[in-house]
C-alpha positions as CSV (number, residue, x, y, z in Angstrom):
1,X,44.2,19.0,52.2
2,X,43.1,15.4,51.9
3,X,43.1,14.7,55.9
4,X,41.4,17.8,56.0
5,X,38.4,16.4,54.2
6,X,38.6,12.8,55.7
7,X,40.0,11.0,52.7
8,X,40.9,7.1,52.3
9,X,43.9,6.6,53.8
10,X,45.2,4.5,50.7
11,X,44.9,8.2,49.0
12,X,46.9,10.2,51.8
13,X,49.6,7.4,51.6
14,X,49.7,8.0,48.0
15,X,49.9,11.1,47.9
16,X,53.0,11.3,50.1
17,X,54.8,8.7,48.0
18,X,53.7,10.9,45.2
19,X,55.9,14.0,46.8
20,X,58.6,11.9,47.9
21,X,58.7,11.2,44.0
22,X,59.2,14.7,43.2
23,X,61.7,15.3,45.3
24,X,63.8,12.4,43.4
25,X,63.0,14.3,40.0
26,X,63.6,17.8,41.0
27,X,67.2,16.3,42.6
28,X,68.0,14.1,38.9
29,X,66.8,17.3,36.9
30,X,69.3,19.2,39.0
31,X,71.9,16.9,38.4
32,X,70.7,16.9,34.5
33,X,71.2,20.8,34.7
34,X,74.8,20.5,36.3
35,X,75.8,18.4,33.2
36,X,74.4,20.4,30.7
37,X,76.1,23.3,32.4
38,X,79.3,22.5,34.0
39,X,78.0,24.5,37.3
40,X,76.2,22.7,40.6
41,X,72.4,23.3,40.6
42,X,70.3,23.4,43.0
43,X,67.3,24.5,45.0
44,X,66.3,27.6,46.7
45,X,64.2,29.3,49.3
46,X,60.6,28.6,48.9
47,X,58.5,30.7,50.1
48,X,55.3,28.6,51.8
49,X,53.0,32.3,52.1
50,X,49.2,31.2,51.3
51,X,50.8,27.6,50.5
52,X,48.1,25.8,52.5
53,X,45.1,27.7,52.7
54,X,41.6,25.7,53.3
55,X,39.6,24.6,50.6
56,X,36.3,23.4,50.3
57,X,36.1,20.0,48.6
58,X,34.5,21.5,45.3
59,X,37.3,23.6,45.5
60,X,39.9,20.6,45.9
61,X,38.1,18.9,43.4
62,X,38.4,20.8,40.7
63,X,42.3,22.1,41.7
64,X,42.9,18.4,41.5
65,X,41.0,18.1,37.8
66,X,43.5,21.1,36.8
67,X,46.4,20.1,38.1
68,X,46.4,16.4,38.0
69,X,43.5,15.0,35.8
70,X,44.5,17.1,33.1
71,X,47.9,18.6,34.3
72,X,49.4,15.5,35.0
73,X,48.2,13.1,32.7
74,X,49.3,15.7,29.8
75,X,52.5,15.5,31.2
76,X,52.7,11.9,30.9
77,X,52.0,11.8,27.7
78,X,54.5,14.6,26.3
79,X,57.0,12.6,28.5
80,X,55.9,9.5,26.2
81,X,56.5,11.6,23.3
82,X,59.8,13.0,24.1
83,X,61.3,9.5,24.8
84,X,60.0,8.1,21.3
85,X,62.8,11.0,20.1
86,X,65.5,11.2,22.7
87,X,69.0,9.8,22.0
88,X,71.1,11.1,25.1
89,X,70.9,8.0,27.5
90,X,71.1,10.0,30.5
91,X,67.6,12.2,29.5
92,X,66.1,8.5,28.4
93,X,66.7,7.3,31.6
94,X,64.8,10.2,33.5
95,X,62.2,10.4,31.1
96,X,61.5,6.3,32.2
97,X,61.3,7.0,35.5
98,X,59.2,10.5,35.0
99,X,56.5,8.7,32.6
100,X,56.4,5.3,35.5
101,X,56.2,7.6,38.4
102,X,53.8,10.5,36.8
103,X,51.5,8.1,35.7
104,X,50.7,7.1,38.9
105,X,50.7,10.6,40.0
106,X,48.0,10.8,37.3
107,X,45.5,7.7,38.5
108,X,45.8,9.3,41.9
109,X,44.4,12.5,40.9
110,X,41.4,10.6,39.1
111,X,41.0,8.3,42.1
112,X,40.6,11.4,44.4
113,X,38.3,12.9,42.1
114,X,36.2,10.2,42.2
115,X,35.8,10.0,45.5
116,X,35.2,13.3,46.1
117,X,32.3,13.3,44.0
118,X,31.2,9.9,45.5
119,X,31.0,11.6,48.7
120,X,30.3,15.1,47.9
121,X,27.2,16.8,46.7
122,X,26.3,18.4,43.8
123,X,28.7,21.2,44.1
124,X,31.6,19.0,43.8
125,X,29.8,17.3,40.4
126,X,29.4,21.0,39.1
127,X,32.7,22.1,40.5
128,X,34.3,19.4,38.5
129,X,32.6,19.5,35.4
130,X,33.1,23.1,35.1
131,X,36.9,22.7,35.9
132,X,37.0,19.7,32.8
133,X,34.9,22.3,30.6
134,X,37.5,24.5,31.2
135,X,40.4,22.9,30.3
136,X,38.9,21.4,27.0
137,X,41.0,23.4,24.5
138,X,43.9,23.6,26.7
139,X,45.9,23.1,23.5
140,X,45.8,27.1,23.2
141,X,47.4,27.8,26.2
142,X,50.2,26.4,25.0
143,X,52.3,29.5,23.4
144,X,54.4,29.1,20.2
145,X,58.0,30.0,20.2
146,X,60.6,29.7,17.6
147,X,63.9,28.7,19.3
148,X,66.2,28.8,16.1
149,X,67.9,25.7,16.9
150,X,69.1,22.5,15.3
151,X,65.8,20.2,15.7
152,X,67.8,17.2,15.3
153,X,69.8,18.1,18.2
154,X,66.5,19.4,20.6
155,X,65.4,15.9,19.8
156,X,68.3,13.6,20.7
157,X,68.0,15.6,24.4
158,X,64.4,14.4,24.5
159,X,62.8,18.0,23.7
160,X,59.7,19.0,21.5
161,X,59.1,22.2,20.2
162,X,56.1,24.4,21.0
163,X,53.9,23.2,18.2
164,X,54.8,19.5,18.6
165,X,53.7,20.0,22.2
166,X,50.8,21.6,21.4
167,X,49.9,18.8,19.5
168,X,50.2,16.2,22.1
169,X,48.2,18.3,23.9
170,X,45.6,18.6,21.4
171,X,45.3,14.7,21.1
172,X,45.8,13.5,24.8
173,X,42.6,15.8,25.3
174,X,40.8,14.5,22.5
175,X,42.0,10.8,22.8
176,X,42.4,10.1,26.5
177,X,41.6,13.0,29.0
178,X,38.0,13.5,27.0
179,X,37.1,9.9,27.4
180,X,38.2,9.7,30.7
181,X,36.5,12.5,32.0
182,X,33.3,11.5,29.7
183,X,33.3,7.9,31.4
184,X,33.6,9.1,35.0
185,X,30.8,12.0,34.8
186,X,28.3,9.5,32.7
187,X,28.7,7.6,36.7
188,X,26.7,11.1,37.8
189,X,23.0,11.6,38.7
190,X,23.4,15.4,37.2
191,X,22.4,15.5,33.7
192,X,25.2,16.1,31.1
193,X,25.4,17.1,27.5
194,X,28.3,16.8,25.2
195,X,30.2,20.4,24.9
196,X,30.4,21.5,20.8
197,X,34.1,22.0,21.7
198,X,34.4,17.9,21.9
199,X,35.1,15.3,24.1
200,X,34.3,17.4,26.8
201,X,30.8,17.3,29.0
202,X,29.1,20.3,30.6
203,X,26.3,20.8,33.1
């Protein structure tokens, strides 16, 4: 999809390095399952129907917002949180290597996006604002279930419970992905005004 709408090549590069990457994690979270299970894991068929279907570079630039601006960087950040908790050394040790490798999955999805809207014309400043507006309470989407299990134990294997994740959520979007997202649309000639919801900016 980057090729596709002539982009640096420094991007493209890291981009594939970036799903290299995830083939490492899905193969260690595999081998984390086997342990916790006693059975081998592993992958199956995927199914590549509608997988690569054009997009316009609005459209790519807000996917990438969603999915990497905001997807991503939250990501990092709950992976920060879990390893302030964890115990197990084999979950600490993937969670290092997830937080160092997602992070720069993260800065690669704000460096596209700020290209694309350095090249792009208005619709890829609306496209992207819209996607940010959006995702400013993402914090909601982010459903509450009670597991009934031994918190001390979900923490020493590195995981949160719903509400703890919510409120990562809550702050990474008030305390970093808001800022962020404030500091690269103030760079835009379309006039902006701060969204009641907070942090967020809106056409």
């Amino acid at each position: 999809m980057m090729l596709a709408q002539g982009a640096p090549s420094d991007l493209v590069a890291a981009a594939q390095r970036a799903s290299l990457d995830e083939v490492r994690h899905a193969r260690a979270c595999f081998s984390l399952a086997h342990r916790y299970s006693g059975f081998a894991q592993g992958p199956s068929e995927l199914s590549l129907a509608d997988a690569m279907n054009m997009m316009s570079l609005p459209e790519l630039a807000a996917l990438t917002v969603r999915e990497g601006c905001v997807g991503e960087t939250l990501g990092v950040l709950l992976a920060q949180r879990q390893l302030e908790i964890v115990v197990d050394p084999w979950v600490r040790a993937l969670l290092q290597q997830l937080v160092k490798d997602e992070t720069r999955h993260s800065e690669l999805a704000w460096r596209f996006v700020r290209w694309a809207r350095k090249i792009g014309r208005e619709d890829v400043q609306h496209a992207v604002v819209a996607s940010f507006d959006e995702l400013s309470d993402a914090e909601r989407f982010v459903e509450i279930r009670n597991y009934d299990v031994d918190l001390t134990t979900w923490h020493a294997h590195g995981r949160v419970t719903c509400l703890e994740a919510r409120q990562v959520t809550a702050v990474a979007l008030k305390d970093v992905i808001g800022p962020c997202a404030e500091a690269m649309l103030a760079l835009s000639d379309v006039p902006l005004v701060r969204d009641k919801v907070g942090g967020t900016l809106t056409v």
